[in-house]
C-alpha positions as CSV (number, residue, x, y, z in Angstrom):
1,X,0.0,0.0,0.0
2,X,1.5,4.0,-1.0
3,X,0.6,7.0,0.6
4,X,0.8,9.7,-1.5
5,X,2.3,13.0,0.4
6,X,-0.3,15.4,1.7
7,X,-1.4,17.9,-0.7
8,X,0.2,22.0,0.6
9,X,-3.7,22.7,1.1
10,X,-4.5,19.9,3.4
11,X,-1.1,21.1,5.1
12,X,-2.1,24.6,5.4
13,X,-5.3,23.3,7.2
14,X,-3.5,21.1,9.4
15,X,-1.5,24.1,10.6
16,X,-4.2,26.4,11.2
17,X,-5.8,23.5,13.1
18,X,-2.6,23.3,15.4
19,X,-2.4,26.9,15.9
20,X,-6.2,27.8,16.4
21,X,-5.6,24.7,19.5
22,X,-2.7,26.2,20.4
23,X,-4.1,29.8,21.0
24,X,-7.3,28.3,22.5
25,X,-5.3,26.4,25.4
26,X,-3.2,29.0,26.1
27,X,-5.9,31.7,26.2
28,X,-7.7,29.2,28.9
29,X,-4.6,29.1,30.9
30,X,-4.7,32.1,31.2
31,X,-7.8,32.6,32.8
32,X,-7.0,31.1,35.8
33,X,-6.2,34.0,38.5
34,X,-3.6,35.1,41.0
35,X,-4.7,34.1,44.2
36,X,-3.1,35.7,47.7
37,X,-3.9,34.8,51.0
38,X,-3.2,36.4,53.7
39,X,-3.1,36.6,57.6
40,X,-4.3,33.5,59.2
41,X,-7.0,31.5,58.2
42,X,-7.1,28.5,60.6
43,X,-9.0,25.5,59.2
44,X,-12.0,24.3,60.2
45,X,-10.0,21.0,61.3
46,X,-7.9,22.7,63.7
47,X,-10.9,24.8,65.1
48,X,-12.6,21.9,65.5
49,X,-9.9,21.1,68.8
50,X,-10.6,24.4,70.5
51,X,-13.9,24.1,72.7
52,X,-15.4,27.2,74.3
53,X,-15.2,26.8,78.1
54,X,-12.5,24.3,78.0
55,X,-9.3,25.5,76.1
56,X,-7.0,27.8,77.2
57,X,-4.7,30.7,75.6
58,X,-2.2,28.0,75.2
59,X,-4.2,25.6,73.3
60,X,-6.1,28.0,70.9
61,X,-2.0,28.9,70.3
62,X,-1.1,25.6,70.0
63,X,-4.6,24.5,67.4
64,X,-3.8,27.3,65.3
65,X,-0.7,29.5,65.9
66,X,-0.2,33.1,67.3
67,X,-3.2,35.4,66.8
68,X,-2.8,38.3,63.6
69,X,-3.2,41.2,66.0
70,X,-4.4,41.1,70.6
71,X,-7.0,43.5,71.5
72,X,-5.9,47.2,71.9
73,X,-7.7,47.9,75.6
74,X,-8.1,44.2,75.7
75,X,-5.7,42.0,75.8
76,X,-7.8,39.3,76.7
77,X,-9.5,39.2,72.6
78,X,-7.2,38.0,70.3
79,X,-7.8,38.6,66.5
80,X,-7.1,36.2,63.6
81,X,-7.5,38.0,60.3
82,X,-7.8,36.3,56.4
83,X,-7.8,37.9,53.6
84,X,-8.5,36.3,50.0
85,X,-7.5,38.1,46.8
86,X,-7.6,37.4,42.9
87,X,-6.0,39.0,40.4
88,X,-7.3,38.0,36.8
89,X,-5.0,38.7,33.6
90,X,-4.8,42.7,33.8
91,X,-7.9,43.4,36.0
92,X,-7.7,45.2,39.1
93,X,-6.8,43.1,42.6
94,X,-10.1,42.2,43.6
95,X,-11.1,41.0,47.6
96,X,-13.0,37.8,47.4
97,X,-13.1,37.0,51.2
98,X,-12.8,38.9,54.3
99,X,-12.4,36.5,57.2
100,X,-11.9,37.7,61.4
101,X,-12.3,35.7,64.0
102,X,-12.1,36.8,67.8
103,X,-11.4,35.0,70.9
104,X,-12.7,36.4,73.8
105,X,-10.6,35.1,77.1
106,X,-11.5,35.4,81.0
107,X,-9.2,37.0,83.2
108,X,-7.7,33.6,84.1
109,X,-7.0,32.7,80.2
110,X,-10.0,30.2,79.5
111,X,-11.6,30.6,75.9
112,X,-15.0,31.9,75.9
113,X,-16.6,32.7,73.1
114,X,-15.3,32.9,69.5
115,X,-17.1,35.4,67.2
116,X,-17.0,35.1,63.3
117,X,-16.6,38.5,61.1
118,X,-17.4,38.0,57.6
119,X,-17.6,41.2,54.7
120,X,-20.8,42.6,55.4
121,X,-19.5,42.9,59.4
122,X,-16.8,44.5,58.3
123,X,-16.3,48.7,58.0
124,X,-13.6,49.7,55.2
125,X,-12.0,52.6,56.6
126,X,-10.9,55.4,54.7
127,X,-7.4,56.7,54.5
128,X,-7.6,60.6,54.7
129,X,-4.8,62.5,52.6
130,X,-4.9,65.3,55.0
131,X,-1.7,66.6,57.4
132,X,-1.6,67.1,60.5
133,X,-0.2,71.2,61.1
134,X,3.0,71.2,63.6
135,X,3.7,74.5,65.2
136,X,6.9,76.4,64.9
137,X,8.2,78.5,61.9
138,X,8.1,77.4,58.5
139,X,11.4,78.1,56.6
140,X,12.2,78.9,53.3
141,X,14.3,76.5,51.1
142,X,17.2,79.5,51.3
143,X,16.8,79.5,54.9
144,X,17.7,76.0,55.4
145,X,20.5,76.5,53.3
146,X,22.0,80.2,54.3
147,X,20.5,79.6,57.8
148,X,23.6,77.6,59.4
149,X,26.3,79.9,57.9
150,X,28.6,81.3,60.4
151,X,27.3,79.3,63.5
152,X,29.9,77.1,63.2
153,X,33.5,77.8,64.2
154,X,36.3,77.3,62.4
C-alpha cells in the first residue's frame, strides 16, 4: 500500500488547526487568576480542637498558631485575620473573602466565646490624605541652606 504526500492545502489546514488549538489552550490558561492569602485563616479542622469553656490561651495557640493582632484595651481578645484576593489577567486586585475571627478570654485565660466576622460585618475605613499642622516657623528653602552659615567655628 502507497501513501501519497499530503497535498500543501490539506497542510495549510493542518496548521491552522494546530495553531487555532494552540491559541485556544493557552488563552484558557490564562484565565485562571492570582490568588493571595493572607493573615491567618485557621481550618476548620484545627478549630474543631478548641472548645469554648474548655481550652486555654495555650491551646487555641497551640490549634492554630499566634493570633494576627491582641485586642488594643483588651488583651484578653485575640484577632485572627484572612484575607483572599484574585487578580485575573490585567484586572484590578479584587477582595474575594474577608475573614476575622475573635477569641474572647477570662481574666484567668479560658476561651469563651469565638465570634465570626465576615464582609458585610466588616467597616472599610478610609485613609484621609490630609496633614496634621505642627507648630513652629516654616522656613524657606534659602533659609535652610544660608540659615547655618557662620554658626559654626572654624
Amino acid at each position: 500500500m502507497i501513501f501519497a504526500a499530503p497535498t500543501p492545502q490539506a497542510l495549510r489546514h493542518r496548521l491552522k488547526i494546530g495553531v487555532s488549538v494552540g491559541v485556544l489552550m493557552l488563552a484558557l490558561t490564562a484565565c485562571d487568576p492570582k490568588v493571595a492569602l493572607r493573615g491567618n485563616a485557621p481550618l476548620e479542622s484545627r478549630l474543631e480542637q478548641i472548645t469554648v469553656g474548655q481550652s486555654t490561651k495555650r491551646d487555641v495557640v497551640a490549634a492554630i498558631g499566634t493570633p494576627s493582632t491582641i485586642g488594643t484595651f483588651d488583651d484578653n481578645v485575640w484577632y485572627y485575620m484572612s484575607q483572599r484576593r484574585e487578580t485575573w489577567a490585567f484586572y484590578p486586585t479584587e477582595v474575594t473573602e474577608n475573614q476575622v475571627l475573635a477569641f474572647h478570654f477570662d481574666e484567668s485565660g479560658m476561651l469563651q466565646t469565638i465570634d465570626t466576622y465576615d464582609e458585610e460585618a466588616l467597616t472599610e475605613v478610609n485613609l484621609q490624605e490630609k496633614e496634621t499642622p505642627t507648630s513652629g516657623r516654616t522656613m524657606s528653602i534659602m533659609e535652610q541652606l544660608f540659615g547655618n552659615l557662620g554658626k559654626f567655628g572654624t
